[in-house]
TIMAR-611719 format. One line per 10 residues: number of its first residue (from 1); their letters; for each residue x, y, z of C-alpha. Coordinates in steps of 0.1 Angstrom, whole numbers, plus 5000, padded with zeros to 4 digits. Example, Ala and Ser with C-alpha at 12.3 -4.5 7.8 and 13.67 -1.06 7.14 Angstrom:
2
1) as) 5123/4955/5078; 5137/4989/5071;
END
This chain:
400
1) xxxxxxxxxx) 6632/3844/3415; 6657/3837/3445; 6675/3869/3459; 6707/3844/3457; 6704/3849/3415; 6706/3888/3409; 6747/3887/3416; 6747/3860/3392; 6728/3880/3367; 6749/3911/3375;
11) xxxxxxxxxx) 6781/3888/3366; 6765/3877/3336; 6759/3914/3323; 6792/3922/3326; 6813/3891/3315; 6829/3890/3283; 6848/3864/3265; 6874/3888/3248; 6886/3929/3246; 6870/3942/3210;
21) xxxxxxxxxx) 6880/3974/3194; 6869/4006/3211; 6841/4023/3199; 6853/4063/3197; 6819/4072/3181; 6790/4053/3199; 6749/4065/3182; 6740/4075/3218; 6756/4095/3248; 6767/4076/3276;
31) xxxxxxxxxx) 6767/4082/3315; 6800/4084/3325; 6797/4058/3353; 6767/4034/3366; 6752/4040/3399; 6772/4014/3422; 6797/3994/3415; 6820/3963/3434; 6858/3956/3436; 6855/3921/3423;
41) xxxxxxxxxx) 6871/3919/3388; 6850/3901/3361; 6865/3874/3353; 6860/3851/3320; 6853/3826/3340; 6834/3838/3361; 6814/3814/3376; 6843/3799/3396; 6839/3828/3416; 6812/3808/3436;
51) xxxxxxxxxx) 6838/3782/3445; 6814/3758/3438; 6831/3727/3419; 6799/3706/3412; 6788/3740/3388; 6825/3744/3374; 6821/3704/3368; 6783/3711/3348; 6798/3740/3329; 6829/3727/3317;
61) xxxxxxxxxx) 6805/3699/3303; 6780/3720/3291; 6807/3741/3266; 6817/3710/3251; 6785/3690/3249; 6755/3714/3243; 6744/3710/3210; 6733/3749/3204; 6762/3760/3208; 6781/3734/3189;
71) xxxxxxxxxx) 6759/3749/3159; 6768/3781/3172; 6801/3771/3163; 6796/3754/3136; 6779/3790/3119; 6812/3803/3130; 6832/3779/3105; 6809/3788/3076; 6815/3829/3082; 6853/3820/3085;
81) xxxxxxxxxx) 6846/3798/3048; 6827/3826/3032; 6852/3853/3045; 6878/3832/3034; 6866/3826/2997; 6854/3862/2995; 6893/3868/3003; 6905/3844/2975; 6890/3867/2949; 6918/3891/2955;
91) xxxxxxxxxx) 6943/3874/2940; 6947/3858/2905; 6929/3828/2893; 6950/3800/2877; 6935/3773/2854; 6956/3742/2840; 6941/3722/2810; 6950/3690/2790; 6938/3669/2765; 6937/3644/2736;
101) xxxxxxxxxx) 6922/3639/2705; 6919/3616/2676; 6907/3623/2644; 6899/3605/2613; 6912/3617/2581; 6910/3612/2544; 6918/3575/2532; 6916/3560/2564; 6939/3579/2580; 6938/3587/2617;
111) xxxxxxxxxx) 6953/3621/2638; 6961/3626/2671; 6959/3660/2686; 6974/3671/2718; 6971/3702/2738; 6980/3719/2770; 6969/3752/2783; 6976/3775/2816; 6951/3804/2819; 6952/3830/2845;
121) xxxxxxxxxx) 6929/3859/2849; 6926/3886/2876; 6902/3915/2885; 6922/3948/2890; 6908/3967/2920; 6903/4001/2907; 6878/4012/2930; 6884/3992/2958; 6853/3972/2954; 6867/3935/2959;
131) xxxxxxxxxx) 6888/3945/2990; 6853/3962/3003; 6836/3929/2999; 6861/3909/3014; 6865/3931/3045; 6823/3932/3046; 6827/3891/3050; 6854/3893/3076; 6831/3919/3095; 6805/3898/3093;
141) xxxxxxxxxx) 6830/3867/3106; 6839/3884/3134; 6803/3891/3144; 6794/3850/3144; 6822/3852/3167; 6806/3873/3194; 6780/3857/3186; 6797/3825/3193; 6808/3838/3225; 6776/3857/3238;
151) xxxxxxxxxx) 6761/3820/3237; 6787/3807/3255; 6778/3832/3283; 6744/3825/3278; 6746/3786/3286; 6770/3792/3314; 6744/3817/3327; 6716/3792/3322; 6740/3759/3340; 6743/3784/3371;
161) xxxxxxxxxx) 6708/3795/3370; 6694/3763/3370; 6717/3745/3394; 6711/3772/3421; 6673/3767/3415; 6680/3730/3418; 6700/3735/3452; 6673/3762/3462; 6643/3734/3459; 6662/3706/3475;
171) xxxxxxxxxx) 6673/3729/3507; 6630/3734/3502; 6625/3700/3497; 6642/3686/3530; 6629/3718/3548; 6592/3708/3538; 6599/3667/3553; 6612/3683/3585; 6583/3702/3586; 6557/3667/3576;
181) xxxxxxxxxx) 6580/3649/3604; 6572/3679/3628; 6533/3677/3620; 6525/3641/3617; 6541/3639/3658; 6516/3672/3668; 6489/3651/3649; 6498/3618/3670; 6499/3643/3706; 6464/3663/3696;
191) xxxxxxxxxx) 6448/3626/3687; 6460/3610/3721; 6449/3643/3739; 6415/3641/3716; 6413/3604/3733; 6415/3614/3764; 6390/3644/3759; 6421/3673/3759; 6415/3687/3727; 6385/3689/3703;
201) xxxxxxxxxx) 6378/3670/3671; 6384/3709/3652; 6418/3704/3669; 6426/3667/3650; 6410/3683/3617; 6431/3710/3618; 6466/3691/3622; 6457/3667/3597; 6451/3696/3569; 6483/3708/3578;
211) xxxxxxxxxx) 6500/3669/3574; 6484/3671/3541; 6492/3706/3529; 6531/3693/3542; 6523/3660/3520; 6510/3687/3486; 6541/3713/3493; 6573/3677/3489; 6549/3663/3461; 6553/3699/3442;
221) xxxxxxxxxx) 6592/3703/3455; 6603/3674/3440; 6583/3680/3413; 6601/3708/3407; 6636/3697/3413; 6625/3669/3386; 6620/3692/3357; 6653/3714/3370; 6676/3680/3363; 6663/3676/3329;
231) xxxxxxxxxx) 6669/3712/3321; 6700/3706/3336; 6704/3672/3317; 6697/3688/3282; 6713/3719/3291; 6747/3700/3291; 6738/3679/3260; 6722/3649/3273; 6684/3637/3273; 6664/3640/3309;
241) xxxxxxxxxx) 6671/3614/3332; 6703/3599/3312; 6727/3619/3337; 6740/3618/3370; 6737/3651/3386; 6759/3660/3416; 6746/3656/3452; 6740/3687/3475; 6716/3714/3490; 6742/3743/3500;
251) xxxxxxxxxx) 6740/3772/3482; 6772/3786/3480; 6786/3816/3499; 6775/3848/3475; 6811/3865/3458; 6814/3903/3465; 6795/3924/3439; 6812/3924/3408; 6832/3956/3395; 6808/3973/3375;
261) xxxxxxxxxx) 6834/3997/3359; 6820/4025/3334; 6794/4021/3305; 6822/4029/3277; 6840/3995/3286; 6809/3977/3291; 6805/3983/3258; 6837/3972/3246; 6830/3942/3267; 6799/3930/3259;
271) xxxxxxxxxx) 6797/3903/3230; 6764/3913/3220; 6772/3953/3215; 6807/3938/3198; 6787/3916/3176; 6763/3947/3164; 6793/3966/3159; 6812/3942/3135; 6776/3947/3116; 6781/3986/3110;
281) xxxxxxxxxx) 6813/3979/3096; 6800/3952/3073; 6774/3969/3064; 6797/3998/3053; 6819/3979/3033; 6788/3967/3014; 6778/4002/3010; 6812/4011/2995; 6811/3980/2974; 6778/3992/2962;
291) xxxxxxxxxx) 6792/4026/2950; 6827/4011/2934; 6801/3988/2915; 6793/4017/2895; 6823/4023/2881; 6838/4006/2853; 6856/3970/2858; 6890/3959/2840; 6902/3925/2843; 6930/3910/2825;
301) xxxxxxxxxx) 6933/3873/2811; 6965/3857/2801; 6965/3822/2782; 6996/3801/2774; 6986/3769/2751; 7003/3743/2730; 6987/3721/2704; 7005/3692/2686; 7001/3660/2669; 7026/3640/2687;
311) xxxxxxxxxx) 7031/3642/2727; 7069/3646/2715; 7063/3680/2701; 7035/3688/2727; 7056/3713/2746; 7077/3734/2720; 7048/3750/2701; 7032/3777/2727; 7011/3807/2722; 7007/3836/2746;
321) xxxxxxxxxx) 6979/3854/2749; 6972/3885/2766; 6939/3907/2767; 6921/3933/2789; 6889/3936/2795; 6868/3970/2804; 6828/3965/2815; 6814/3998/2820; 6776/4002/2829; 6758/4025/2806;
331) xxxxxxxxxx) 6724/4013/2809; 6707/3993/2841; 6672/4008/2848; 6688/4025/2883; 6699/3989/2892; 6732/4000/2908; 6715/4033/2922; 6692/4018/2941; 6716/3991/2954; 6733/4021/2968;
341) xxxxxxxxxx) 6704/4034/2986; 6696/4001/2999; 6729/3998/3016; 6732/4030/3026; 6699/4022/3046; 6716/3984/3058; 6740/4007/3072; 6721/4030/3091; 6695/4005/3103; 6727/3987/3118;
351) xxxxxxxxxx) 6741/4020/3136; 6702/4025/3154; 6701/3987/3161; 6737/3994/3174; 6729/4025/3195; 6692/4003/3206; 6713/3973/3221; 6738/4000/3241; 6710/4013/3261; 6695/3983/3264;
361) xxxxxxxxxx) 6729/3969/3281; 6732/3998/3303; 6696/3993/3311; 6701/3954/3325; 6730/3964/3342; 6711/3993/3359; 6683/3972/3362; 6705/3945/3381; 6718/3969/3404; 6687/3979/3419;
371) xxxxxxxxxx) 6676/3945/3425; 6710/3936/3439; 6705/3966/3466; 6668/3958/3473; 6673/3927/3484; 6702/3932/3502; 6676/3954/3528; 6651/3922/3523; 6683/3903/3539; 6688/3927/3563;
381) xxxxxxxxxx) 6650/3927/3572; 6647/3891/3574; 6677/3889/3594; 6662/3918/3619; 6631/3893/3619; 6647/3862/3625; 6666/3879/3660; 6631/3894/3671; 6616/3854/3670; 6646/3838/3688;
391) xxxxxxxxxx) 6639/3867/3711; 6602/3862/3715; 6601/3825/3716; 6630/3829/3741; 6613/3852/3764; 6581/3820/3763; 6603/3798/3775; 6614/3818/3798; 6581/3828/3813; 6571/3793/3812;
END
């Protein structure tokens, strides 16, 4: 992997799409700061940072065309559905009815019968078991949301990775025909020295291997850059070799490392860690839902209905009725008990799965960190190298 991509994965651990409740109660301890940080403020948009408008150009596409995370989206709208017909259960249910009849009577006589009919019924929330399931499906829509938005980061991640790949093998590329260019004219000198007895046929054969290693090294760069434009291609929604790509073989000047800040708002940050967290609180509002299903239920039902033989009279005749119902569980086999238990495990699977992901974060940013300062000495060692050969090959031409 190019040194050029560890600030880009350090931004990436560290962006967020939106500021989630605080956790006050996290399963693990945290350190109370990382071990180096930057000034650079993370940004949502953070790969503008790079100042790089062919990437801002392939990521703006790439959020509106990529097909993943249009079903990303699209599993958003069906938590926000479910959440919101969980929701609708809270509330009174009201039923309108109509019809018309006709009978035949006695001696060839014929009846018409009307009717008309509003019913409402409604669950009263005793135990607090309805709210608990419509709070569990809300939970659970805002963690498709993080979700949601820890794939947007994701594919803006991936656009940036690949493009700098792509700019990386393309620098390579045009470095590796400066390089065939510079051995194919040694090869012509050695052969006209070999001609006139200057240089050996060893000399010819070995300029020749190196014009053909020059030859293998563009075959496999452009190879290369080939399968990095269709990942770019599908990457922003499109099929390989049915998009334009921008020009170019700058990388762009590297931001400042980012701002690290401290692991408590790394987690508040992260959409991953915020998507676990919605989880836990699902999963204890299913837990609570569980236990208030053991208790008994009382709904009411109210029906107001009319019946008459003429569509005249339809509307004067009504009848009210009112009655309450009480289910109470006497006998299930430990049904309800062990739906208890079951959630109460949900629950605490989802707090270590939680508490799992936190480290894990603080890990990659760790991780990132050390990369990001070992290969800032590589620089500074290739850059001590690069001043002791302009020195050296100075000091030849010098002496010659």
């Amino acid at each position: 992997m190019s040194y050029r991509l560890f600030p880009l994965i350090l931004v990436l651990l560290l962006a967020a799409c939106s500021t989630q409740p605080s956790v006050s109660n996290a399963p693990v301890i945290l350190p109370d700061s990382f071990s180096e940080t930057g000034q650079q403020p993370v940004s949502d948009t953070w790969w503008k940072s790079f100042d790089d408008q062919n990437l801002n150009q392939l990521v703006r596409r790439a959020l509106d065309e990529n097909l993943s995370l249009q079903a990303a989206y699209q599993r958003l709208l069906q938590a926000r559905a479910v959440a919101e017909r969980q929701e609708a259960t809270l509330y009174p249910s009201v039923d309108a009815s109509g019809g018309a009849e006709r009978q035949e009577g006695p001696n060839n006589t014929d009846v018409n019968l009307f009717s008309v009919g509003l019913s409402a019924s409604y669950e009263v929330d005793l135990w607090g078991r309805v709210q608990s399931l419509a709070d569990a499906d809300q939970f659970r829509a805002s963690a498709t949301l993080a979700d949601y938005q820890a794939a947007a980061i994701t594919l803006s991640g991936e656009i940036a990775n690949t493009w700098f790949q792509l700019l990386a093998q393309r620098a390579q590329s045009d470095l590796a025909q400066r390089q065939l260019d510079t051995n194919r004219n040694v090869l012509t000198i050695i052969e006209t020295r070999f001609g006139v007895g200057l240089s050996s046929s060893a000399d010819v054969l070995r300029q020749r291997q190196l014009v053909a290693a020059s030859v293998d090294r563009i075959n496999e760069t452009n190879a290369q850059i080939g399968v990095l434009e269709n990942q770019l291609a599908v990457l922003v929604g499109q099929s390989p070799g049915r998009v334009q790509l921008p020009d170019g073989d700058a990388l762009p000047t590297l931001p400042e490392l980012p701002k690290t800040g401290i692991p408590a708002e790394l987690v508040q940050r992260r959409p991953d860690l915020q998507q676990a967290w919605w989880l836990i609180q699902a999963a204890d509002r299913e837990l609570a839902a569980a236990i208030s299903n053991r208790f008994p239920r009382f709904s009411i039902d109210v029906s107001l209905s009319s019946q008459s033989r003429g569509s005249g009279d339809l509307f004067y005749n009504w009848l009210l009725a009112l009655a309450g119902n009480l289910v109470m569980p006497v006998v299930d086999g430990g049904e309800r008990r062990a739906e208890v238990r079951r959630s109460q495990a949900l629950r605490e699977e989802r707090v270590r799965e939680y508490g799992q992901a936190v480290l894990t974060a603080i890990q990659e940013v760790e991780d990132a960190l050390i990369r990001e300062q070992e290969q800032r000495r590589r620089l500074e060692n290739l850059a001590t190298r690069i001043q002791l050969a302009d020195a050296t090959y100075g000091s030849c031409v010098t002496a010659t």
